[in-house]
C-alpha positions in Angstrom: 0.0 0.0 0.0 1.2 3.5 -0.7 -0.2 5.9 2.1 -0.4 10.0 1.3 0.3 11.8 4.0 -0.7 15.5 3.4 0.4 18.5 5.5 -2.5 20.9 5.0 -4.6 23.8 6.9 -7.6 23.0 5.0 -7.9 18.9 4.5 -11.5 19.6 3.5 -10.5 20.7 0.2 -9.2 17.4 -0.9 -12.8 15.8 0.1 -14.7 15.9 -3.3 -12.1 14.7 -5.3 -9.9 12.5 -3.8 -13.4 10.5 -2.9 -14.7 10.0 -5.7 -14.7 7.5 -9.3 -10.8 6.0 -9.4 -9.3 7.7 -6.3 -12.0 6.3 -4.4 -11.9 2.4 -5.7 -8.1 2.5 -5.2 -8.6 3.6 -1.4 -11.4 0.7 -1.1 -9.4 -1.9 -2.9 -6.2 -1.1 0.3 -4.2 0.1 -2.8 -3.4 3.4 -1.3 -4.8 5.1 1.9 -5.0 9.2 2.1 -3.8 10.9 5.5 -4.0 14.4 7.0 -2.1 16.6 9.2 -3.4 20.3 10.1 -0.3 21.7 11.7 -2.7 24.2 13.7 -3.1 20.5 15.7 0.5 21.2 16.5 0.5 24.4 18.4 1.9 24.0 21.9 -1.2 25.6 24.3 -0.7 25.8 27.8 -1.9 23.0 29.7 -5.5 24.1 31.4 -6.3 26.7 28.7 -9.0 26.2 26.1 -7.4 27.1 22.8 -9.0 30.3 21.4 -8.8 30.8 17.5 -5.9 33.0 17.8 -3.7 30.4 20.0 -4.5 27.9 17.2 -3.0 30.4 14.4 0.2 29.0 12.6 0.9 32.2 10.4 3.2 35.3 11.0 4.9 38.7 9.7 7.7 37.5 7.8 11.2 38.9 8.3 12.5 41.6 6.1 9.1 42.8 5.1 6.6 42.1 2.2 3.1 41.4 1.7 0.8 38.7 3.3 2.1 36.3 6.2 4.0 33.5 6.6 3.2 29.6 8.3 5.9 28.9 11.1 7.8 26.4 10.8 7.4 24.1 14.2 4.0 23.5 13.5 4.8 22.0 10.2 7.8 20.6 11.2 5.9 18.8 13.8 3.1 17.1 11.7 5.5 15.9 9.4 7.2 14.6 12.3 3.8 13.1 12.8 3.4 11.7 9.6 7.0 9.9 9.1 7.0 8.6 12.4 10.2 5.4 13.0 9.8 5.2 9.2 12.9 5.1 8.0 12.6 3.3 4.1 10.8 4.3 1.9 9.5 7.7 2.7 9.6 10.8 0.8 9.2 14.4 1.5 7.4 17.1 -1.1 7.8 20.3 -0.8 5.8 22.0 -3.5 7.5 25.3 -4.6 6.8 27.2 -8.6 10.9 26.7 -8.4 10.5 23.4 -7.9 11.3 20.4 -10.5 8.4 20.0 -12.9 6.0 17.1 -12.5 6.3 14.6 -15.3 4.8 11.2 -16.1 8.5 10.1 -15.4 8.7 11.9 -12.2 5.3 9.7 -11.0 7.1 6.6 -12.4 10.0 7.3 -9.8 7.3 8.1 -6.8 5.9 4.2 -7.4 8.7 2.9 -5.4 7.8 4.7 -1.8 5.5 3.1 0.6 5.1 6.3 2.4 4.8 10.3 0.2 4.6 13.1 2.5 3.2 16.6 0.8 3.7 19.5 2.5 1.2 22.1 1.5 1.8 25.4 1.7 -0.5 28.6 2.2 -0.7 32.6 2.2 3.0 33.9 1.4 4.4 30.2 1.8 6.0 28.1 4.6 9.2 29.3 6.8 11.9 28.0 4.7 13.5 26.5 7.7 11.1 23.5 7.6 13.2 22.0 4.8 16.9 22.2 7.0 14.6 19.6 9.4 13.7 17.4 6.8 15.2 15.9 3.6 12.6 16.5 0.6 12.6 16.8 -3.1 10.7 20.8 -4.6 8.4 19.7 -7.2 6.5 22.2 -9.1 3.1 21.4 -11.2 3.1 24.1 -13.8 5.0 27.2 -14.9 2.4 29.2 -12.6 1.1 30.2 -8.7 -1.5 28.9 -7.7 -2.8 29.8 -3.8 -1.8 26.5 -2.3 -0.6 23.3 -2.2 -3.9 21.5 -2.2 -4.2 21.0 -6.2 -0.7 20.3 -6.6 -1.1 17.4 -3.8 -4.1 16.2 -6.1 -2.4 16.2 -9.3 0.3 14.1 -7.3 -1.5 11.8 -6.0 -3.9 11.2 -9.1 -0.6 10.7 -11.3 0.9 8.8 -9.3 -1.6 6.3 -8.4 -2.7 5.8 -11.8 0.1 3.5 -12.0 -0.1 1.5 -8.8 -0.8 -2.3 -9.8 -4.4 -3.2 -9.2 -5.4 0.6 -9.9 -6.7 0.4 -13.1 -8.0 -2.5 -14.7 -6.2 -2.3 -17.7 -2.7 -1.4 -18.2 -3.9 0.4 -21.5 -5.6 2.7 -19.6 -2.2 4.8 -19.1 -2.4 7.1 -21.9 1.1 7.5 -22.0 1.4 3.7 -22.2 -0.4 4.1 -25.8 -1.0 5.0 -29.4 -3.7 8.2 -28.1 -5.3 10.8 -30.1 -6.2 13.9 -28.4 -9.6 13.9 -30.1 -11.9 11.0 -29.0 -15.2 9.8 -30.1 -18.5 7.6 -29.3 -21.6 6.9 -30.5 -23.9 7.9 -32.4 -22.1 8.4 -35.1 -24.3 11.2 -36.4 -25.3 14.2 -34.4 -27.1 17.1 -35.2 -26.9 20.6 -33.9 -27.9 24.0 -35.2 -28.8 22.0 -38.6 -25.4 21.0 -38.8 -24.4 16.9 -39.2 -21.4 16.0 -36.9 -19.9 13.0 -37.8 -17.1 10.5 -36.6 -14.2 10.4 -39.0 -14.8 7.5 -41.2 -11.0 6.0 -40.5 -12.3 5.2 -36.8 -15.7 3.3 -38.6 -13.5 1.3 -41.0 -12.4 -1.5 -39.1 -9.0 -1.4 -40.2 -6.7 -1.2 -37.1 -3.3 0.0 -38.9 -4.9 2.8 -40.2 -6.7 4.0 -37.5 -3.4 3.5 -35.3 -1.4 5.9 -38.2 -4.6 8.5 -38.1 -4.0 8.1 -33.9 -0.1 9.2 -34.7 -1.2 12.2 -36.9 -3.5 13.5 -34.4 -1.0 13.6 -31.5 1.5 16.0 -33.8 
């Protein structure tokens, strides 16, 4: 089994997907199990005082100025202390980061081999950098772009990489990088009409003749 263990402050926003169609069968099946960590849960209160919403608060100026605040870094430090536990094999850290290394099919290829993938999400103006001088971990980057956390990026992760845990999908064909694909895909009818117009299915996919339709396939992924 390959368990997910996600550092986030909002582990609600991973609900909707990460539950449903695929995801979903491949945490039923025991093929991968989903675990969260809200480093607010890690904020030393003093014994005998109710936490208030402001003792539970994980963010703070950051040093040397600048917009918007920062998440400290014993909190986080803390759940992914949490989440690693005497694991000692195995295990690897993500930090995600727009400087990161960029996500590839080949980068999910080399995440198959861990029995434990810790992502540390981050929020607002990003995590205290000192988080990563605690921890070994890899920077991995989605996309040439911000985005305002490390929720979708965790997502995109997880989906990749469990596409391609044995048992996952039911056929190895299913891996679109593992096949002949064409961008544009079709089913039937094979007529539809809309605004008077007929919209047909390219007659190379009707013929029955698998070499050509393979070589049209090619075409379409130029």
């Amino acid at each position: 089994m390959t368990t997910f263990h996600l550092i986030t402050l909002f582990p609600e926003s991973f609900e909707s997907y990460l539950q449903a169609s695929i995801l979903k069968r491949a945490q039923e099946k025991g093929l991968i199990s989903i675990k969260y960590y809200n480093p607010r849960d890690f904020v030393v209160i003093p014994k005998g005082k109710e936490p208030s919403y402001s003792d539970r608060r994980v963010d703070n100026r950051p040093y040397g100025g600048g917009p918007g605040m920062v998440i400290e870094a014993l909190p986080v430090i803390k759940a992914i202390e949490k989440a690693v536990g005497k694991k000692t094999k195995k295990v690897k850290i993500v930090f995600f980061s727009p400087s990161g290394k960029q996500f590839t099919n080949e980068t999910a290829d080399t995440f198959k081999k861990y029995t434990d993938i810790v992502m540390v999400c981050g929020r607002y103006e990003g995590i205290d950098a000192r988080v990563k001088k605690a921890f070994p971990m890899v920077d991995i980057s989605v996309g040439p772009y911000v985005l305002t956390g490390g929720e979708l990026p965790a997502m995109i992760m997880i989906d990749s990489i469990t596409r391609r845990i044995d048992g996952v999908l039911g056929d190895i064909q299913s891996l679109e990088e593992e096949r002949v694909a064409s961008p544009d895909v079709y089913t039937r009818p094979e007529v539809i009409e809309y605004k008077g117009k007929k919209l047909r299915v390219p007659k190379v996919l009707l013929s029955g003749h698998h070499q050509k339709m393979e070589e049209w396939k090619k075409k379409r992924q130029k």
